[in-house]
Legacy VTK file of the C-alpha trace (Angstrom):
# vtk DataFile Version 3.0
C-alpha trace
ASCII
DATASET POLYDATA
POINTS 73 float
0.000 0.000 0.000
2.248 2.329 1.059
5.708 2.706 -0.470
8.799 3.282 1.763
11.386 5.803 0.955
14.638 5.794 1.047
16.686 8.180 3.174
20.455 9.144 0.841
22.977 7.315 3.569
24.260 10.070 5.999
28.043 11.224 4.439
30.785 12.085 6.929
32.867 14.972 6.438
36.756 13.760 5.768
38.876 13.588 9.272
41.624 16.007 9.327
43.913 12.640 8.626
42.416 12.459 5.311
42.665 15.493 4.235
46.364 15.984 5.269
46.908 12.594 4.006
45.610 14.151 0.420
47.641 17.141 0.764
50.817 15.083 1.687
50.136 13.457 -1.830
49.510 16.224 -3.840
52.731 17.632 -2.519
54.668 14.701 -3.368
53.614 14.960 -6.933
54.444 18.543 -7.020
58.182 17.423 -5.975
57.845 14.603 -9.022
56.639 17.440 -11.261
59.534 19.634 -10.003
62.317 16.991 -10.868
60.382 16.024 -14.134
60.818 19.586 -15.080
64.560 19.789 -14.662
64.995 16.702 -17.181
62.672 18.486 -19.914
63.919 19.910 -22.893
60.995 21.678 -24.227
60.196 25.158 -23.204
56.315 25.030 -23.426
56.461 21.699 -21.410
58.348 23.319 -19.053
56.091 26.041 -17.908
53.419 23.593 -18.214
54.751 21.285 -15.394
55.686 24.860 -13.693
52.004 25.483 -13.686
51.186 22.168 -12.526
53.894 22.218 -9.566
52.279 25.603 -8.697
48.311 24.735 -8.392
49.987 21.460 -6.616
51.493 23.288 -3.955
48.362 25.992 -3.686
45.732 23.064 -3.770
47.780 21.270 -0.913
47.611 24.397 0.962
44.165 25.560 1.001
43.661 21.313 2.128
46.265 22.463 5.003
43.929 25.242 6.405
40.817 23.296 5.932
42.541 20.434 7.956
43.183 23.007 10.650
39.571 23.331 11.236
38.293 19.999 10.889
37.558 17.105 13.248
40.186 14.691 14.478
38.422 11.113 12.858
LINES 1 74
73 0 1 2 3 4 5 6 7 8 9 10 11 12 13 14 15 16 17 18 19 20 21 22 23 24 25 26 27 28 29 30 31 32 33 34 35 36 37 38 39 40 41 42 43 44 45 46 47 48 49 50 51 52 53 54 55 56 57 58 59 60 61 62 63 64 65 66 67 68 69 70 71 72
């Protein structure tokens, strides 16, 4: 008769260990970029992986501060 509905499962927010854990890995593949860039001969892919290295480090950092403010898991 009557049909039951079904609630979306409840989603935890990430613990401040995964979210440093993700910035710890986005900072180790800036310093892979960083290397990778030293070996390149091209100019264009050079300031390509300089781009890369760069949103690397600024994404890790804005995950830093929003780690600072979240819960312990």
């Amino acid at each position: 008769m009557f049909e039951k509905t079904q609630l979306a499962p409840a989603v935890r927010p990430p613990t401040k260990e995964a979210i440093l854990k993700q910035a710890d890995e986005m900072r180790d593949l800036s310093r892979r970029a960083r290397r990778l860039k030293g070996s390149v001969t091209d100019e264009g892919d050079r300031r390509r992986l300089s781009r890369y290295v760069e949103e690397l480090e600024e994404s890790a950092t804005r995950l830093e501060k929003t780690a600072a403010g979240a819960k312990t898991g």
